[in-house]
N, C-alpha and C positions, 0 to 999 in steps of 0.2 A: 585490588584488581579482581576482576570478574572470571570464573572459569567459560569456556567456551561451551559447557553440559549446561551452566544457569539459562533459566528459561526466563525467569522472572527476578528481581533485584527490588530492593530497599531502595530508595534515592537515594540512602545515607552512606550507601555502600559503594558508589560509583565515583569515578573522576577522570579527569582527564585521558587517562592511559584509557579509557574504556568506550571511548569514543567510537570505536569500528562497531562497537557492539549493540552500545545503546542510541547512537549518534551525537550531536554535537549539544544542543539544547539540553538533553538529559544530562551529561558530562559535566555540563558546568553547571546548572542544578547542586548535583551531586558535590562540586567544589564549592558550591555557595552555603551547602547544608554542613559542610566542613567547619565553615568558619563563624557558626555558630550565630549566623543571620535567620529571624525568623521566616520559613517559608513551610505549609503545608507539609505534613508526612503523606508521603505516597512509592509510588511503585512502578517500575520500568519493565515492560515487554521487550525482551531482547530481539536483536535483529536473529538470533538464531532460533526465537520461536517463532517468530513470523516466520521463515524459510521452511519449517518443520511443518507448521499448521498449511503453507500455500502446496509442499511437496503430499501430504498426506491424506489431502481433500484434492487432489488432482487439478488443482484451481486452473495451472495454466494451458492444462486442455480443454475446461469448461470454457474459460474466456475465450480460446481459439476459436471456439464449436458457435460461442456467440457473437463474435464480431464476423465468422461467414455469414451468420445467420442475418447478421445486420447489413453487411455489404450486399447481400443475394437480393434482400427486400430492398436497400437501396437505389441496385439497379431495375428490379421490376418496377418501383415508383417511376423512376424514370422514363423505363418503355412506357408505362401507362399514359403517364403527362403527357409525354409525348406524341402518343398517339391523340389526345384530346386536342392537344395546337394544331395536328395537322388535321384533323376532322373539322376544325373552323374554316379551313380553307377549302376544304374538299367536296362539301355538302352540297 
C-alpha cells in the first residue's frame, strides 16, 4: 500500500488497494507484476502529484483565463461572419 506523500511509485509496489491513487490500469499492472508475469519495469505518477503539480502552477486559473479567452474570440467570429452574410444582402 502506497502512502498518500508518495509522488511517484515503482509498478512493483502498487495493487489493488491503491487504486484511488494510481487509478485502475496502474493497479492491476502492479497485480500483474506481483505474479511474476513478465511486463516492462516502470513507474506510476500519483493522482496526488498531479493535484500538486495542477494546484502549484495555478493551472486551473490559466485554463479559466483561456477558455474566456476562446469563448470572447468565438463570439467575435461570429459577430464578424455574421456581419459578412448580411452585407451580401445589403449591398
Amino acid at each position: 500500500m502506497i502512502k498518500k506523500s508518495d509522488l511517484v511509485i515503482r509498478l512493483d509496489r502498487v495493487d489493488r488497494d491503491d487504486e484511488k491513487e494510481v487509478g485502475n490500469e496502474a493497479a492491476l499492472f502492479g497485480e500483474i507484476a506481483k505474479l511474476d508475469i513478465p511486463i516492462p519495469k516502470g513507474f506510476i505518477i500519483t493522482a496526488n502529484a498531479y493535484l500538486q503539480f495542477i494546484l502549484k502552477n495555478n493551472v486551473i486559473e490559466r485554463a479559466k483565463q483561456h477558455l474566456l479567452l476562446a469563448k470572447a474570440n468565438n463570439l467575435l467570429n461570429r459577430q464578424i461572419s455574421g456581419r459578412g452574410r448580411l452585407g451580401l444582402f445589403f449591398h
